[in-house]
LUMFI-216241 format. One record per residue (C-alpha): x, y, z; residue in one letter. Coordinates in steps of 0.001 Angstrom, whole numbers, plus 500000, padded with zeros to 6 digits. Example, Ala and Ser with C-alpha at 12.3 -4.5 7.8 and 13.67 -1.06 7.14 Angstrom:
BEGIN
<atom px="512300" py="495500" pz="507800" code="A"/>
<atom px="513670" py="498940" pz="507140" code="S"/>
***
This chain:
BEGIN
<atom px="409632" py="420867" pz="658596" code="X"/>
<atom px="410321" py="418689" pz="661771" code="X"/>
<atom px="407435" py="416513" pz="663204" code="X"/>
<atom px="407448" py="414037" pz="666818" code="X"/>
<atom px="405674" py="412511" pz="668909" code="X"/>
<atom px="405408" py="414117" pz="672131" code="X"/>
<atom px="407272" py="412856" pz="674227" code="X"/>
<atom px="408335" py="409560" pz="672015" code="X"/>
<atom px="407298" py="407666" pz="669135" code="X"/>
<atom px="404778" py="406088" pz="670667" code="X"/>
<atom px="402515" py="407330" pz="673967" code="X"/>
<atom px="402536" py="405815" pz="677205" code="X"/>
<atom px="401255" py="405482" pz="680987" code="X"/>
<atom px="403275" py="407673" pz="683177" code="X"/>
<atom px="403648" py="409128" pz="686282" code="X"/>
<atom px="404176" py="412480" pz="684685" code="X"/>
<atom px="401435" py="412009" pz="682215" code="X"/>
<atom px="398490" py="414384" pz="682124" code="X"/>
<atom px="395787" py="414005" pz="684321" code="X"/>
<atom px="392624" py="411921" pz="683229" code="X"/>
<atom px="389033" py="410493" pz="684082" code="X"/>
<atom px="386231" py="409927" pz="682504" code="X"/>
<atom px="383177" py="412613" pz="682197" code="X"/>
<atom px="379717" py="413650" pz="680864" code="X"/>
<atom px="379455" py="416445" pz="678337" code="X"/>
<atom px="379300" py="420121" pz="679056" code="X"/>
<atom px="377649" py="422734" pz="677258" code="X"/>
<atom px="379656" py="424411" pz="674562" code="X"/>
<atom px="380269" py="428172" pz="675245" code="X"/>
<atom px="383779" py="430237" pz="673812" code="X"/>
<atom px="385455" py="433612" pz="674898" code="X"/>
<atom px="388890" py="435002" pz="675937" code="X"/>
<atom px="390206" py="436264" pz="678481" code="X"/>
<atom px="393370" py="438754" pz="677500" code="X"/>
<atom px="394824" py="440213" pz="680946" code="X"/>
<atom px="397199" py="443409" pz="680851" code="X"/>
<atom px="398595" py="443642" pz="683867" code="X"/>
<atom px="402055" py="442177" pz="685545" code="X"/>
<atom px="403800" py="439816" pz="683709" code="X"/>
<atom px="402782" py="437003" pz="686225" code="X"/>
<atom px="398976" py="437639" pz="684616" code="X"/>
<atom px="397949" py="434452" pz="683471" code="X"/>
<atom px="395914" py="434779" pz="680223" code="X"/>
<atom px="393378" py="432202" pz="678761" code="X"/>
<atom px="391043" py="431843" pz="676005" code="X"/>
<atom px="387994" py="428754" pz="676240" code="X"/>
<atom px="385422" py="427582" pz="673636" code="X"/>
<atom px="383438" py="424853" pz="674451" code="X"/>
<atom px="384744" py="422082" pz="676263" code="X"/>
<atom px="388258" py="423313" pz="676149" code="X"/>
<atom px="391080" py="426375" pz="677654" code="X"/>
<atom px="393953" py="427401" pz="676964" code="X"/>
<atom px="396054" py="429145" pz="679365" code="X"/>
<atom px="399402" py="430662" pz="679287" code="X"/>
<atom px="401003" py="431503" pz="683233" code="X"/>
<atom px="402410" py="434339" pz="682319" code="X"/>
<atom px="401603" py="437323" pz="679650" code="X"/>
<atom px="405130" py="439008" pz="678783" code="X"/>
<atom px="408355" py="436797" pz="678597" code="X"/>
<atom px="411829" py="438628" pz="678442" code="X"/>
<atom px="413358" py="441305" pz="680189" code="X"/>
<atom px="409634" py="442072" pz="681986" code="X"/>
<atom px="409944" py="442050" pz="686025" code="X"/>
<atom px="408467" py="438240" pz="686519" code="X"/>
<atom px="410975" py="435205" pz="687191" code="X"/>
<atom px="407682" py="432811" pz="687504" code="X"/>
<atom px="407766" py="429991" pz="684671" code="X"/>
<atom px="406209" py="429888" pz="681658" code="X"/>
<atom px="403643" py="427522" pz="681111" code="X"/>
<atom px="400661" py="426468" pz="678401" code="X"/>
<atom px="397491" py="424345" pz="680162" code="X"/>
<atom px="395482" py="422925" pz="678000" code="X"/>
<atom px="392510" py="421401" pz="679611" code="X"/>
<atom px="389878" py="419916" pz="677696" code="X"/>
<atom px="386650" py="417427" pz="678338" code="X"/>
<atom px="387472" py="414808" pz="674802" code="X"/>
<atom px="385027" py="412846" pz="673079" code="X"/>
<atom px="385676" py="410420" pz="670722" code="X"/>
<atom px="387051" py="412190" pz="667140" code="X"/>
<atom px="388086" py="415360" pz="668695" code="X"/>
<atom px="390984" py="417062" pz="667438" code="X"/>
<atom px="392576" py="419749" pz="668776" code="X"/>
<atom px="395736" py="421594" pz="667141" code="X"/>
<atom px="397956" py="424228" pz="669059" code="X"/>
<atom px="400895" py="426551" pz="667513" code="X"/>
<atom px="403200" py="428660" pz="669211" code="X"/>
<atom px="405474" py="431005" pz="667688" code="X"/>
<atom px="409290" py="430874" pz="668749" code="X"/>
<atom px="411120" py="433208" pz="670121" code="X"/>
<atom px="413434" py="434840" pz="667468" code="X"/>
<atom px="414172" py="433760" pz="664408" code="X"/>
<atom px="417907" py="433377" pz="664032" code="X"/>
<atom px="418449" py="431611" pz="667722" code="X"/>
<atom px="417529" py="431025" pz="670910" code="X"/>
<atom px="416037" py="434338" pz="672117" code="X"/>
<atom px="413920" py="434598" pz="675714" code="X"/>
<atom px="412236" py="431205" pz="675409" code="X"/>
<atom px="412594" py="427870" pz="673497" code="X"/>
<atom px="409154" py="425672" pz="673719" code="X"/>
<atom px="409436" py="422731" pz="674912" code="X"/>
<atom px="407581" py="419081" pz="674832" code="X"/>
<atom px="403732" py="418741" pz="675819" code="X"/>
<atom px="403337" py="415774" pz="678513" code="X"/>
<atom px="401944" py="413163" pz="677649" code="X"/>
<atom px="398544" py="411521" pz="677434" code="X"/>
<atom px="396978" py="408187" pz="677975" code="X"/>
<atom px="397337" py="405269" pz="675168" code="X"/>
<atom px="393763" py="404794" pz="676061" code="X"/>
<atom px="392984" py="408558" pz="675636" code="X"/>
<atom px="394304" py="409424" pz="672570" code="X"/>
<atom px="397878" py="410283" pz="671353" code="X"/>
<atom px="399598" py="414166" pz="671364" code="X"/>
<atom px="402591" py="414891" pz="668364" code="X"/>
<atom px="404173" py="418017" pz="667220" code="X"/>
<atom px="405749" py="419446" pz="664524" code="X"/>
<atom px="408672" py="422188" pz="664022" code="X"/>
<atom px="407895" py="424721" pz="661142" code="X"/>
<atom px="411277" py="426336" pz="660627" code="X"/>
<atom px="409777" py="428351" pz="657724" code="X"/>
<atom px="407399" py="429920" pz="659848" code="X"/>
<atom px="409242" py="429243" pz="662920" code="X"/>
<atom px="406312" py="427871" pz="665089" code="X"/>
<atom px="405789" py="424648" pz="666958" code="X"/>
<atom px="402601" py="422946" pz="666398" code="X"/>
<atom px="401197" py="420339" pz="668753" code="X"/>
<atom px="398445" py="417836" pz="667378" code="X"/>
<atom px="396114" py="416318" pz="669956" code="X"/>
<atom px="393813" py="413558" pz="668774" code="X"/>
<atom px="390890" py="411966" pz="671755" code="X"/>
<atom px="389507" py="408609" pz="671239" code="X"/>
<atom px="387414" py="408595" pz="674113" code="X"/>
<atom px="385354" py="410344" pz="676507" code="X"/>
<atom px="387927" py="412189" pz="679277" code="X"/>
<atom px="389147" py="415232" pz="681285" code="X"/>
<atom px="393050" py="415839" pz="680228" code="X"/>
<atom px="395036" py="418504" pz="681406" code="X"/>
<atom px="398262" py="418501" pz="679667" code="X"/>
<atom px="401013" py="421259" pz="680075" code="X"/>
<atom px="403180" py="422875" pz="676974" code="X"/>
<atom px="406469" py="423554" pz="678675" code="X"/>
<atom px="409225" py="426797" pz="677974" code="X"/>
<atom px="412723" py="426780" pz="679191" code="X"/>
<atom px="413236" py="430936" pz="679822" code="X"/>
<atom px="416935" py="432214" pz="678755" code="X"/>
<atom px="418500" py="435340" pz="679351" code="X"/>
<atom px="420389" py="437957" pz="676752" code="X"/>
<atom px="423728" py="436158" pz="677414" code="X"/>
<atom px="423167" py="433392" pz="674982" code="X"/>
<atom px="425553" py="434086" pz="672154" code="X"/>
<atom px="423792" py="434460" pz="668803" code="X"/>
<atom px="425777" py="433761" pz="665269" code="X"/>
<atom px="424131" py="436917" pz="663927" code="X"/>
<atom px="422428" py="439937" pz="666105" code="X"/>
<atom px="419483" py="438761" pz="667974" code="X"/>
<atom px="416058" py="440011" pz="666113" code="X"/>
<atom px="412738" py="441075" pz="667567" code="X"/>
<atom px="414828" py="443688" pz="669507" code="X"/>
<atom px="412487" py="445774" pz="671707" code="X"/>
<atom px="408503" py="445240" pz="672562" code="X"/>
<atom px="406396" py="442943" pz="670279" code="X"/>
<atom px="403391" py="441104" pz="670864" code="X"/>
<atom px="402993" py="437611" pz="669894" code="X"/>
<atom px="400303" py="434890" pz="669607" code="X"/>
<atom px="399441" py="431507" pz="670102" code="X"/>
<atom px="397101" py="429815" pz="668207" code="X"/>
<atom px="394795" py="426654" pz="668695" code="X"/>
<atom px="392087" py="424663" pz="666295" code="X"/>
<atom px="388974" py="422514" pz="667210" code="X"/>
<atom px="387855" py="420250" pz="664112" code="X"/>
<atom px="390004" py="423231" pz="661988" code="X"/>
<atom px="387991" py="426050" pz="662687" code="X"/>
<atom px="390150" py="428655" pz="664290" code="X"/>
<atom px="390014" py="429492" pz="667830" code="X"/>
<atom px="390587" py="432840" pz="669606" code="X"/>
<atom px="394459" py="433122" pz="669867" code="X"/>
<atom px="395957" py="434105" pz="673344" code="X"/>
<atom px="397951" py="437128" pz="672994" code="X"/>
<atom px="401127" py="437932" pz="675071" code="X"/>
<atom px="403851" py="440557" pz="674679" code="X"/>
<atom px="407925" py="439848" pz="674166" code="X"/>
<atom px="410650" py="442016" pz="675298" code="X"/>
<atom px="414250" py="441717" pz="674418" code="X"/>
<atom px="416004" py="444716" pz="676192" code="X"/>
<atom px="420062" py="443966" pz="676456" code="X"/>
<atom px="421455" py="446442" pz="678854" code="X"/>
<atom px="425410" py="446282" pz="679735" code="X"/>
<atom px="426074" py="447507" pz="683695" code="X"/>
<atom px="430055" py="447332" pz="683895" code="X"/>
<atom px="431137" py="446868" pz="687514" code="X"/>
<atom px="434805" py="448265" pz="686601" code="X"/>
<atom px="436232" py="450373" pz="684138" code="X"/>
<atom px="436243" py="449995" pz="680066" code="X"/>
<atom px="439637" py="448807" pz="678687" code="X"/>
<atom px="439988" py="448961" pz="674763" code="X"/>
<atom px="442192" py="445348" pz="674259" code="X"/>
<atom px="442187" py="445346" pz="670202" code="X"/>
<atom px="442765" py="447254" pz="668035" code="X"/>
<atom px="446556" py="448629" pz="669572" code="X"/>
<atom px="446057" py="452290" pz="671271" code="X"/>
<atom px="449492" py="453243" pz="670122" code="X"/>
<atom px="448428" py="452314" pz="665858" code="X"/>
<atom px="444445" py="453400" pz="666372" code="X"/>
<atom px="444659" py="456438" pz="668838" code="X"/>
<atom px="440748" py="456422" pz="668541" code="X"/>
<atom px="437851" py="454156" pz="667111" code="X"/>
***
């Protein structure tokens, strides 16, 4: 198991860090909100003072270039914690997607680190408030294509669905739900020339 602090050891003010100010309460309410339509679809899930939205819900060979993003916005009080896991991509490599760091939050605020689970291949991200604030804070994904080379053939071959999970005080949250596909498809733009083995010892393979 791998652990951090997102972005470094220790958080700090930054231009790039996620937005806060100080609020009142709200009243607590939870639900979901699972879209099924194009792959740009954002889909969210709230509970109380907090959502959790992912830009897009397929990744992969789906007909959406937009970026993939996690929002988590959230109105903190003092104690709060607030977990977040999200499943890789494949298991043996790189696959569609590799997660990346959250931004950052104030000193003042509360600190954000994360942890690599290689055993369960998931990335959790640990947000603890101190104070009373709106943050919005993005999880970011770098997208890949199926021309990374893998040491082994790639896994999760086809459709699956896959979900991210989140945690307020430990009790489990509704997950957001989005769908994976991994479709290679070859489209030669000349003709197929055997190179090895030797036509004249293997006449056919």
């Amino acid at each position: 198991m791998r652990g951090g602090v997102c972005p470094g050891p220790t958080p700090v003010e930054s231009t790039q860090a996620a937005s806060v100010e100080p609020i009142a309460d709200a009243d607590a309410g939870s639900g979901s909100t699972q879209n099924d339509g194009a792959a740009g679809t954002s889909v969210s899930s709230s509970s109380g003072n907090a959502t959790l939205t992912l830009s897009r819900n397929a990744v992969g060979n789906v007909d959406s270039t937009a970026p993939l993003q996690l929002v988590f916005d959230v109105r903190t009080n003092p104690g709060d914690v607030y977990t977040i896991t999200v499943p890789e991509s494949i298991t043996n490599g790189t696959g569609v997607y590799t997660i990346g760091d959250s931004d950052p939050i104030s000193a003042s605020t509360g600190i954000v680190t994360s942890t690599t689970d290689d055993a369960n291949h998931t990335k959790t991200f640990t947000y603890r408030f101190d104070s009373v604030a709106s943050v919005a804070a993005n999880i970011n994904f770098t997208l890949h294509n199926n021309y990374n080379a893998q040491p082994t053939p790639v896994a999760g071959m086809g459709a699956s669905s896959k979900s991210i999970t989140w945690t307020y005080a430990g009790q489990q949250l509704d997950p957001i739900n989005f769908t994976q596909v991994i479709m290679p498809v070859m489209n030669p733009q000349a003709a197929v020339t055997r190179v090895l083995p030797s036509s004249s010892t293997y006449k056919a393979i």
